[in-house]
N, C-alpha and C positions, 0 to 999 in steps of 0.2 A: 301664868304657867307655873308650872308645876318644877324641883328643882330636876326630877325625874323625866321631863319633856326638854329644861336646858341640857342636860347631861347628852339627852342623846342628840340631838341638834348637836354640839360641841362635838361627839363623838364623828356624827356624818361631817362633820364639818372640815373635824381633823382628818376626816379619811381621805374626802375630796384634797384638799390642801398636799399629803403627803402623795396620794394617787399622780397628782400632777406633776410632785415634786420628782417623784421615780418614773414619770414617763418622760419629762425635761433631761434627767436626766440619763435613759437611756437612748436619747435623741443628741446627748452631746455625745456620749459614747460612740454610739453611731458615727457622728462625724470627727470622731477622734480617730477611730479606725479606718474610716475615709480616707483621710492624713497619712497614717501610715500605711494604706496598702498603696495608696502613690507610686512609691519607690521600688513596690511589688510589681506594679502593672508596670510600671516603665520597661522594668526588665525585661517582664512576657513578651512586652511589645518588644524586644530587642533579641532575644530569644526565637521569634517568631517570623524575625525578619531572617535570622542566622541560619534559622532550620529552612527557608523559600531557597533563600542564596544557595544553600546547600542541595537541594534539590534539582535546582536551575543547572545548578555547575556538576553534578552528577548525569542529567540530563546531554550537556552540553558534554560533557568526555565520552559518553556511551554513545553517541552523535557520531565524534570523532571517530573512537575506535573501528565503529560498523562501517566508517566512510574508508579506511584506512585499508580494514581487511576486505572492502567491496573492491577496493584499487587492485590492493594485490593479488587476490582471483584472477581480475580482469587480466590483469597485467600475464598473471602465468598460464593462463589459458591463452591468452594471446602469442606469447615466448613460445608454448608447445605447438600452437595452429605454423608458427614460422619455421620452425624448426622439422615438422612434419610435411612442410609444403615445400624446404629447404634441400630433403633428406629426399624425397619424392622427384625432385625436380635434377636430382644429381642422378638420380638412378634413371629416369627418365633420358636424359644426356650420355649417360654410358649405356645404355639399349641402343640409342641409336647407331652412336657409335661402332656399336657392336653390329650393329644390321649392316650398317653405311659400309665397313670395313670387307665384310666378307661377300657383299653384293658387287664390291670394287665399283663402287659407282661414289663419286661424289655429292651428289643427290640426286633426290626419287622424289617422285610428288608422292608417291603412296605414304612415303615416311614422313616427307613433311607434316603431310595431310595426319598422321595418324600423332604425329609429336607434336601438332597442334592442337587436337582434341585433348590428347593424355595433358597435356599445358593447360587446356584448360578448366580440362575437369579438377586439377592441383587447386589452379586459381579459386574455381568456385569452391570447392571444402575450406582452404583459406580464408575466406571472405564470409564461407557462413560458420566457420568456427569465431572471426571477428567479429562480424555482427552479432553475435550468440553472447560471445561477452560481455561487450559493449551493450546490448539491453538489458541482460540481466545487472548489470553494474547501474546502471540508468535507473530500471525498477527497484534494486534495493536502496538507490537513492532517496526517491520519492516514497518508499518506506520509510527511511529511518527521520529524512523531514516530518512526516505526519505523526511518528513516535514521539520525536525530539517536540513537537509541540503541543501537542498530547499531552506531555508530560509537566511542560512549561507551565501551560494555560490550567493543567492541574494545582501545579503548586501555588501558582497566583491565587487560583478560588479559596483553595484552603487557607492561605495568610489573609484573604479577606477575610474567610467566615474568624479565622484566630484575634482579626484586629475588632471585627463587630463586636464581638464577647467581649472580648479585652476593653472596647468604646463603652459597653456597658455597664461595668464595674465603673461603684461612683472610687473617684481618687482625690474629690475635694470635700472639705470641713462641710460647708451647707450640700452640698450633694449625699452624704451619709445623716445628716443632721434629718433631712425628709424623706430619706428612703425609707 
């Protein structure tokens, strides 16, 4: 051979050699950076968990409050149902009164009879002013449970899909060394 056939031989030779030598070591590189993004990912993963909790417990007060002001509705629709079946039932009581006195009769079946129906038509607005409440407090219940876990089972999937990602980022020296 020719010194012009070693030359270039020597030359492929050297290329191959240093090709290797910079793809080694951008493969240690790689797992250098592996190494330190570690201390990266920990955090995301720590981060990821802060932002769920955070969500959960946002979840869980918004929970609260809906349950809170569904009480108090109930509660003051119920107060007004009593107070109007109260106020009805005393005016009810001085009508008779007022009949019984000027009739000079101590009682009358016509009055009974008629201060019993006025009784109970009280009772029944009463009862469906309470029952009115009482469902609707009930149904916004069973809203704000299917909200409140909606929202839960939300933030769960999302910290999954944040932990998969975060699982795939390499965070070890031979893990970056073959990525």
């Amino acid at each position: 051979m020719s010194i012009i056939g070693l030359t270039w031989a020597g030359v492929a030779t050297a290329a191959a050699v240093g090709s290797a030598a910079v793809s080694i070591w951008g493969k240690y590189m790689g797992g250098k950076d592996a190494q330190a993004n570690a201390g990266k990912i920990e955090e995301a993963k720590t981060a990821a968990g802060d932002y769920k909790d955070a969500k959960v417990g946002s979840a869980q007060t918004t929970y609260g409050i809906t349950t809170d002001t569904l009480n108090v509705a109930a509660d003051t629709s119920i107060d007004k149902g009593n107070r109007t079946a109260s106020s009805n039932l005393t005016d009810l009581v001085s009508s008779v009164n007022k009949v019984t006195g000027k009739s000079n009769m101590a009682t009358n079946t016509t009055i009974d009879k008629i201060q019993a129906d006025k009784g109970g038509d009280i009772y029944s607005a009463y009862n469906a002013t309470t029952d009115a409440a009482v469902q609707s407090r009930d149904l916004g219940f069973r809203t704000a449970d299917v909200t409140r876990e909606t929202s839960i089972a939300s933030a769960e999937l999302d910290y999954a899909d944040r932990m998969a990602a975060l699982e795939q980022e390499p965070d070890e020296f031979w893990e970056g060394f073959y990525s």
